[in-house]
N, C-alpha and C positions, 0 to 999 in steps of 0.2 A: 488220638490217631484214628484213620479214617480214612476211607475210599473217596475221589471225587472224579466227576467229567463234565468236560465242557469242550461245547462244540461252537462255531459258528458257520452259518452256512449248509448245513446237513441237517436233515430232518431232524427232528428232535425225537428219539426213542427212548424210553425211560432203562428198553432192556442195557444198555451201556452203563449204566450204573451197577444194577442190579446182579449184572457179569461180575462183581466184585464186593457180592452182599458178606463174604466170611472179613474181610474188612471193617464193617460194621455192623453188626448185627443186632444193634438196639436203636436201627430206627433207618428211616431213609427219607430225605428230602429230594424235589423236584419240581424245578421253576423255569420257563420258558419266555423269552422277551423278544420283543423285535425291532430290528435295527435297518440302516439301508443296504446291509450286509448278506441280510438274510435272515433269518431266526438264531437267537444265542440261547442255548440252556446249560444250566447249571446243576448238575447234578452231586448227591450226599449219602454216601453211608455211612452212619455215626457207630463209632465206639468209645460211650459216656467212660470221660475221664476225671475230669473237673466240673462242676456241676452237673449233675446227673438228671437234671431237671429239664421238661419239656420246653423250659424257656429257654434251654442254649443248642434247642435244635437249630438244626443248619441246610439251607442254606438259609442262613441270617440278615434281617431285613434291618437297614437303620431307621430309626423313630420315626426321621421325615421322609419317609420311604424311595429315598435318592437310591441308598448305595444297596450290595447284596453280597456276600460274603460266601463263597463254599473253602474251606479249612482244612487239610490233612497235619498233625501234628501236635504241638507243643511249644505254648511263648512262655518259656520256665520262667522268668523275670514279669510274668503280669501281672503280678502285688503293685511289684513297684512303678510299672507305668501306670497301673490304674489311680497309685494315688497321685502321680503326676497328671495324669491326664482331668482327675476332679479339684485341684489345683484351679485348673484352667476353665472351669465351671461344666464341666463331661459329667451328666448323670447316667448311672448304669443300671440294667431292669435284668440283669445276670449277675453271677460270681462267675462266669466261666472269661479262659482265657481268650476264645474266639471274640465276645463282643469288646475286648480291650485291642485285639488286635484291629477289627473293623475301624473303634474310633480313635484307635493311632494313626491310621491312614486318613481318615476324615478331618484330624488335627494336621499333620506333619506331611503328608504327602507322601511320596518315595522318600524322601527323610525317615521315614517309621522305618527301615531296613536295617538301619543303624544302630537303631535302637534295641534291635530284640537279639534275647538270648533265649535261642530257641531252634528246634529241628520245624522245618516247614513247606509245606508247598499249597498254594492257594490264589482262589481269584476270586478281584476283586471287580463287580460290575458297575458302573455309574450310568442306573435309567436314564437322565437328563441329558448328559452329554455321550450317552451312549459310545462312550470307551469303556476297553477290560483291560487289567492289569492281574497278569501272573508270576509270579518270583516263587524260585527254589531256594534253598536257605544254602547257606555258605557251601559246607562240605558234602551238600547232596545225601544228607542225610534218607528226606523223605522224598520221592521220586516225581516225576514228572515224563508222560509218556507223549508221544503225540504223532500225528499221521496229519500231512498236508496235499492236497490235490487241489483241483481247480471248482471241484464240488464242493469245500469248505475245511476246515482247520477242526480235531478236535483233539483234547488231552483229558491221560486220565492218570491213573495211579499202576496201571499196570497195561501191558499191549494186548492182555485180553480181551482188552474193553473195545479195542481198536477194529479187530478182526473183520469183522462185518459192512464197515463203513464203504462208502463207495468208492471204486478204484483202488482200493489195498488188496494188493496181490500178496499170495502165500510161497513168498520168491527165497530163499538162501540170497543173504548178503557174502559173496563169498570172499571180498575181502577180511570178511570178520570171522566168517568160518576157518580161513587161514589164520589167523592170530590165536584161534581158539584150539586149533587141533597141532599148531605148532609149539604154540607155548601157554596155554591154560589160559588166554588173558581175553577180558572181556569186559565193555561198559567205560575203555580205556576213551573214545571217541565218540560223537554224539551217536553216528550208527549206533544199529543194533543188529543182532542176527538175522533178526524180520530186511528185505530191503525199505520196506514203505513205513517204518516206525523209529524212532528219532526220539534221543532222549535230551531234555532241557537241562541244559549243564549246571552243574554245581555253581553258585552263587552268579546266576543268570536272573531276566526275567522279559516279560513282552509284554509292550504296552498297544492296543492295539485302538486308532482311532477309528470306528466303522462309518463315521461319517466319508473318508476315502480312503479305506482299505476295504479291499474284496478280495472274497478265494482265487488263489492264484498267484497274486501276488508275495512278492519275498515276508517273512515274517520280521516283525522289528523287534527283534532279541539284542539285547544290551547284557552289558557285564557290571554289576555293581561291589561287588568283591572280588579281591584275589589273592590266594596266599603271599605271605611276607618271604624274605629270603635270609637266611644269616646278618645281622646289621651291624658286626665287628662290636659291639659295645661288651665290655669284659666285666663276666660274673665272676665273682669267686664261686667254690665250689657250693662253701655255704652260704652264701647269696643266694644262687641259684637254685637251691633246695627247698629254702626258706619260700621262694616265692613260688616256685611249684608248687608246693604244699598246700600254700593257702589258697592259690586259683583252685587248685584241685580241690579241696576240701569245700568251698562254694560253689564249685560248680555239682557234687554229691548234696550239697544242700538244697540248691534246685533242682536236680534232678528225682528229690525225693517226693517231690511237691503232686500228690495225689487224693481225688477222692475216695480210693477203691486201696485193694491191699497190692503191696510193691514187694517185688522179691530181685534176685539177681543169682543170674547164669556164672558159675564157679567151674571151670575148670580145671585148677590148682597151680594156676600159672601165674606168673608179677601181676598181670594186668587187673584181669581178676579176680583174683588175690586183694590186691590192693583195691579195687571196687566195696568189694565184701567187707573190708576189715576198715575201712571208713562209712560206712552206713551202720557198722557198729555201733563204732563212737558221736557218730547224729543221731542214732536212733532214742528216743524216748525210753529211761528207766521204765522198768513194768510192762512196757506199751507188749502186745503180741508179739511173737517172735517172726523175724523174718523169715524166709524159704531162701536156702541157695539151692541149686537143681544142676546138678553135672552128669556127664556123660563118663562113664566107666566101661574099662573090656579087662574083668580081673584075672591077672595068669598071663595078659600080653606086656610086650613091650612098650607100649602105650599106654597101658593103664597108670592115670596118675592119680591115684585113691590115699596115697597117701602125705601127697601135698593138700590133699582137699582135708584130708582130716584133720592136719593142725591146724588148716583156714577154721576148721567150725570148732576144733576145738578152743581157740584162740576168740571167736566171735559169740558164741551160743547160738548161731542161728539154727534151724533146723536142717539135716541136711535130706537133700532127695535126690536119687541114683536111677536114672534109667540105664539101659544098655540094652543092646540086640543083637542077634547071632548074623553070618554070613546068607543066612535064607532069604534076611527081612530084608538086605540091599535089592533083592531082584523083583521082590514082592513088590515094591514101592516106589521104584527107582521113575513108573509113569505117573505115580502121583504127584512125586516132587518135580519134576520134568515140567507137568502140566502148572505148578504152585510155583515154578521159577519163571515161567513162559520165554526160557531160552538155557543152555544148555550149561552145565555146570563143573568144574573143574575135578572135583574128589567125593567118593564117599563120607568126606566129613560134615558134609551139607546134610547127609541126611543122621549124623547124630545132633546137628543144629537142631532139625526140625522135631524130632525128639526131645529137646529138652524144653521147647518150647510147646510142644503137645502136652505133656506132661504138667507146667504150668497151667494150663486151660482147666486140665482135668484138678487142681487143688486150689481152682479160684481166684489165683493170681494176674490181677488183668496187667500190668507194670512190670516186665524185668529190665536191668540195669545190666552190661555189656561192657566188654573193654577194649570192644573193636577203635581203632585208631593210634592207640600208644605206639605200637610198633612201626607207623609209618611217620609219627611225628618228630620220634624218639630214637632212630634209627634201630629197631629190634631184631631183624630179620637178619641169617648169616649173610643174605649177598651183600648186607650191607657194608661190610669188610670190604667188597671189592673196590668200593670207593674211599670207603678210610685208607686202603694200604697205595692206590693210585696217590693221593696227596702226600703219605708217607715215602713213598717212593719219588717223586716230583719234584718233593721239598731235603732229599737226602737223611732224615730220619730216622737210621740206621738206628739205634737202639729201643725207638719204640716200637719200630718196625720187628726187629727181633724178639722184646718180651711180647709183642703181638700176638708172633708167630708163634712162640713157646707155649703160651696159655691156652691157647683155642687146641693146640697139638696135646696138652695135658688136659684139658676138660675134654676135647669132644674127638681127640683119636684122630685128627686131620694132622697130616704131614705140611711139613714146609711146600713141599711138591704141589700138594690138594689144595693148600690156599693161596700157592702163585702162578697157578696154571693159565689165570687168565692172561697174564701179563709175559709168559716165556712167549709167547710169538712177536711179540713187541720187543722186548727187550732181549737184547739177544747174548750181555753177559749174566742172566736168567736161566737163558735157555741152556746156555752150557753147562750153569752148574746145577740145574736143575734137572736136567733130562737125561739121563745117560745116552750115549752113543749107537746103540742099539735100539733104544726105545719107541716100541710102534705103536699106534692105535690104531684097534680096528674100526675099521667107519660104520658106521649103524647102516641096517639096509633103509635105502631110499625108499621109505612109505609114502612120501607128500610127494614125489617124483612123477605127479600125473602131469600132463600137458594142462590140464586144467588149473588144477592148482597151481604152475606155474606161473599164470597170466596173471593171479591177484598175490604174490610173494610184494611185501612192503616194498616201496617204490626207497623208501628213506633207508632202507637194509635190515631193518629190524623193528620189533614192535614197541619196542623202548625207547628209538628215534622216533617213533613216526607217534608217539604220545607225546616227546618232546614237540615234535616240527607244528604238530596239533595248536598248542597251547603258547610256543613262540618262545621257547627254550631251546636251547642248548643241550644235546648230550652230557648229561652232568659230569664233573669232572671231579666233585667232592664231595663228601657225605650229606652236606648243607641243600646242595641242589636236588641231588636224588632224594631227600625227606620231599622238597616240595611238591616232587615229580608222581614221588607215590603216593602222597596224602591228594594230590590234584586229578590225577587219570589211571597211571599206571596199575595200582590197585587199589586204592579204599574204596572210587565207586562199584568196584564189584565184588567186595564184601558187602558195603553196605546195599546193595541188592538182594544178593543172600538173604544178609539179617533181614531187612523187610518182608520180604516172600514167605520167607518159615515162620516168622512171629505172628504176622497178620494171618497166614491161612490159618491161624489157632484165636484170630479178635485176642491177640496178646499188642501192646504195647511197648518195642523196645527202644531203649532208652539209651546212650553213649556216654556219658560224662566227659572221660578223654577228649571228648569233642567239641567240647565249649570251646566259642571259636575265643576265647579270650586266652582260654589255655593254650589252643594251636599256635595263635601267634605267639604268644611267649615263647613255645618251645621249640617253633621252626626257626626263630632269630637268635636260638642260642646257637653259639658256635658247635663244632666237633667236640671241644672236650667234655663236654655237658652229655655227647650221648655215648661214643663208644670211647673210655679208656682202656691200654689193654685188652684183653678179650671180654670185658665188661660191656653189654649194652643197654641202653638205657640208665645210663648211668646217674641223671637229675632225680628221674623216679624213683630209681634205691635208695641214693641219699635222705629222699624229701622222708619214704618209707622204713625207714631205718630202725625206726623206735616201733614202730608198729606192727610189721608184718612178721610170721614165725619165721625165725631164723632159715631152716632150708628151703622155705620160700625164694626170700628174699636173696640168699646165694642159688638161686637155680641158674644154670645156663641154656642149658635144653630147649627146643621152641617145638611145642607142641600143638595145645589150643582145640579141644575135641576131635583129637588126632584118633582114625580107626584105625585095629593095623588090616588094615588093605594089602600091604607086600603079603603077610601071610594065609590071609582069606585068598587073594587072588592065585596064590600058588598052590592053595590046598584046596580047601572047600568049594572055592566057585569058579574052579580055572573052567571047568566044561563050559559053565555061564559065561565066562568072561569072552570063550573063545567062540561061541556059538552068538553072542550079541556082536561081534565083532565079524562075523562072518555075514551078520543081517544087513550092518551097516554099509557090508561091500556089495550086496546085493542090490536092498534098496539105492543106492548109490555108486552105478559100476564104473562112471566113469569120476569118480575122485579120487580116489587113492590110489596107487599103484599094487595093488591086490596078492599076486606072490611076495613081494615085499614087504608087505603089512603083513602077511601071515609070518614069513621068517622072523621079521622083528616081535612080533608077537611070542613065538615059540621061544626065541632064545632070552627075551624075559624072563618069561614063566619059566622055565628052567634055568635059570639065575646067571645066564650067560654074560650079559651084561645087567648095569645096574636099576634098579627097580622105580621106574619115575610113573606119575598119576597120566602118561600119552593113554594108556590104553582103553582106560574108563574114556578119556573124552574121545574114544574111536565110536566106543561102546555107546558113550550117551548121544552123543554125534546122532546115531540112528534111531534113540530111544524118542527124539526130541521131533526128528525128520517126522517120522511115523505117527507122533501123536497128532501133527499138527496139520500137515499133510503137505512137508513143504516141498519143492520144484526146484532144481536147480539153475 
């Protein structure tokens, strides 16, 4: 994994790479070419993962000095094209995966897309014919940034890199600032919080001919993947186990494939869990023991130290504990601010980066993650809201009840709490759901500014207008919504997160969940594969059945390096909370509705109403404005 930019048309300055040296920090390439375009360079910050040798530095020249390669990532499966590719008479002067990727494209063309199993993002130059080609890899794993004006096109790994280019202004997008400060949601659209920075969609790429393309002109971005949808074909239960299992467990096989030492982020949840306690069973008798690294707050309600302990006890691996008190959020909150380069939903971002520092500091360049399962697999509780719409739809009445019973005996939710969404729809719901008398007070209107009203989603909400994006439908079944979330709604801005905290540490993380072999498997399985009952993810229990410690594997909880925030925010850092929150209405008097934002704030913090992560992102809102210096 690895920093890259590339520009065409704009001066060529080496400092655009260099803005992204913690990326790679064992070496940097830089190479300049010119075209009737204007000048194209390619820029390289390497973090040696596979061959560690100055021959797979990058950017990478092919033998007949035609093609040129700059690489951020991981082609897990380059064993086995390279012996395909020498098959085909391909001699290689590397072990690393970058030169099997180069001469897959040199073989197969855009064909090579198909082929890799792997997190990516990279371009590919042809001196000769003076074309570039750049592709992001399926689930937008690895990032792609980019800024277009009439002075030329450049992309990088992060929109730090961007900043300085000519004509990018330091503007608030504020339709994204509204999606961000109304519902935490972010990286859902190519926007981005910058107006003038643009992200390269998940299983996108651009090909560009310089012989007549010039700056200016529209970008020829194509789609060459797309997630699959439910395809009716009936697993049984242990069918469907069965074959989870074994994707899973190859793709933990690839995933392990390092020169350097590999560990993996444990927060004692299914996902992770199950990460951990199958690198067990690959890992080499004898070989050194692995590192898991969790985030712990011991004495909170969030601390989960004791799920982590039957993961190690259950694995041998070694465990490693960071945690930090309520001080460290404010100390640090412009670090990570500056290491996200856009603004971030919760406090849990920064025990992310945390456990990812911590790897740096015990020489761990690899850890392994278990971001994706819950959007593949339905895991998250809203995802109820679409199981019980089809249970409700389709008349369901007894699943619909032990639905209801189960999640009301594990997690304290009334029939009420989890059919609230649908008593304004349904209105023999509503009668017997709502008593007669039954009021809600309405939150004060914080986002209630003139301003903010003009960019309020044109589609009604940020969950249409990710649907309208992408050429969906408001999902109407669990089936839809996985694809919704694995596609926009939210993995691209976890996996954001995960990028920004690992690489500010030259850490390498790593997904498995994410093999796009497993996603499709698991987005085409029906409903009952992921939520029966109050059970979610219900393929991955099965498949984990035998393996994972028992209270594991019945956990219901969704956690995932949860801080408690409700009680830091209400004890220890309310003064903080209230005095960043007070900055953010200064530096920015005319966005929010100002008495409003304080009321709602106050009756927070004093548990008036219920305790949601709005006030951090009022708080980082300004943390983010100020660092960056941005203009509304």
């Amino acid at each position: 994994m690895c920093g890259i930019y590339i520009s065409i048309g704009f001066p060529p300055d080496p400092k655009h790479i260099e803005a992204v040296a913690h990326r790679g920090p064992d070496g940097q390439g830089w190479c300049v070419f010119e075209s009737p375009a204007g000048p194209v360079a390619l820029g390289h910050r390497r973090l040696s993962i596979i061959d560690l040798s100055e021959r797979a530095s990058e950017p990478m020249q092919s033998t007949d000095g035609r093609h040129w390669l700059t690489f951020n990532g991981e082609i897990y499966n380059y064993l086995e094209l390279r012996e395909e590719l020498r098959a085909r008479g391909v001699t290689f002067r590397t072990e690393s995966d970058t030169e099997v990727l180069l001469e897959s494209f040199r073989n197969w063309g855009r064909g090579a897309l198909d082929r890799l199993v792997g997190m990516f993002a990279f371009a590919l130059w042809d001196d000769k014919e003076k074309r570039l080609f750049l592709a992001r890899d399926r689930l937008g794993i690895k990032p792609i940034v980019y800024h277009a004006s009439p002075h030329g096109v450049a992309f990088g790994s992060e929109i730090k890199q961007l900043l300085d280019l000519s004509g990018f202004g330091r503007r608030v997008n504020l339709d994204r600032a509204h999606n961000f400060l109304a519902n935490g949601i972010t990286d859902h659209l190519p926007s981005t919080m910058f107006a003038d920075a643009f992200n390269l969609e998940p299983g996108h790429c651009v090909e560009f001919d310089l012989n007549t393309w010039r700056p200016g002109d529209a970008l020829p971005i194509s789609t060459y993947w797309s997630p699959p949808f439910p395809d009716g074909v009936q697993w049984s239960e242990a069918e469907a186990a069965e074959r989870f299992r074994e994707l899973f467990f190859d793709s933990i096989r690839l995933h392990m494939r390092a020169d350097v030492r590999v560990g993996s982020c444990l927060s004692g949840g299914l996902d992770s869990s199950s990460i951990v306690c199958a690198q067990a069973l690959s890992w080499p008798p004898g070989a050194e023991k692995l590192n898991a690294i969790s985030a712990v707050f011991p004495g909170t309600a969030v601390d989960e130290t004791s799920f982590i302990n039957q993961v190690i006890g259950a694995t041998g691996f070694t465990s490693e504990r960071v945690t930090f008190d309520p001080d460290a959020v404010m100390s640090d909150v412009d670090t990570i601010v500056r290491t996200q380069d856009e603004p971030y939903g919760s406090v849990s971002i920064h025990a992310q980066y945390r456990v990812f520092e911590r790897a740096r500091q015990l020489g761990v360049k690899v850890m392994l993650d278990g971001q994706g399962a819950d959007e593949i697999l339905g895991g998250y509780h809203g995802c109820f809201q679409f199981h019980y719409a089809r249970l409700i739809r389709q008349l369901e009445v007894i699943e619909l009840i032990q639905t209801l019973n189960e999640r009301k005996a594990w997690h304290g939710l009334s029939w009420r709490a989890q059919l609230a969404p649908y008593t304004s729809r349904v209105p023999v719901l509503r009668r017997f759901l709502m008593p007669p008398n039954a009021a809600i007070t309405p939150a004060p209107d914080w986002m209630g500014s003139a301003l903010l009203a003009q960019h309020e989603p044109r589609e009604g909400s940020s969950l249409a207008q990710a649907a309208a994006h992408v050429g969906q439908a408001i999902p109407r079944s669990l089936g839809g919504y996985c694809v919704l979330l694995a596609r926009t709604t939210n993995l691209p801005m976890l996996l954001r997160y995960e990028d920004r905290n690992s690489m500010a540490h030259g850490i390498e993380a790593r997904v498995p969940f994410l093999d796009h072999r497993l996603v499709e498997f698991a987005l085409r399985l029906g409903h009952q594969h992921k939520i029966v009952g109050g059970d979610t993810k219900r393929v991955l229990r099965r498949a984990m059945a035998d393996i994972l410690p028992m209270p594991v594997l019945q956990r219901r909880d969704k956690l995932g390096f949860a801080t408690p925030e409700e009680a830091w925010f209400k004890g220890p850092m309310r003064k903080a909370v209230e005095a960043g929150i007070e900055d953010t209405l200064a530096l920015y008097p005319d966005l929010l509705a100002a008495d409003a934002t304080r009321q709602y704030a106050r009756q927070m913090l004093d548990g008036a109403r219920p305790f949601d992560f709005s006030l951090w992102r009022i708080l980082v809102f300004g943390v983010w404005g100020k660092a960056y210096g941005m203009a509304l």
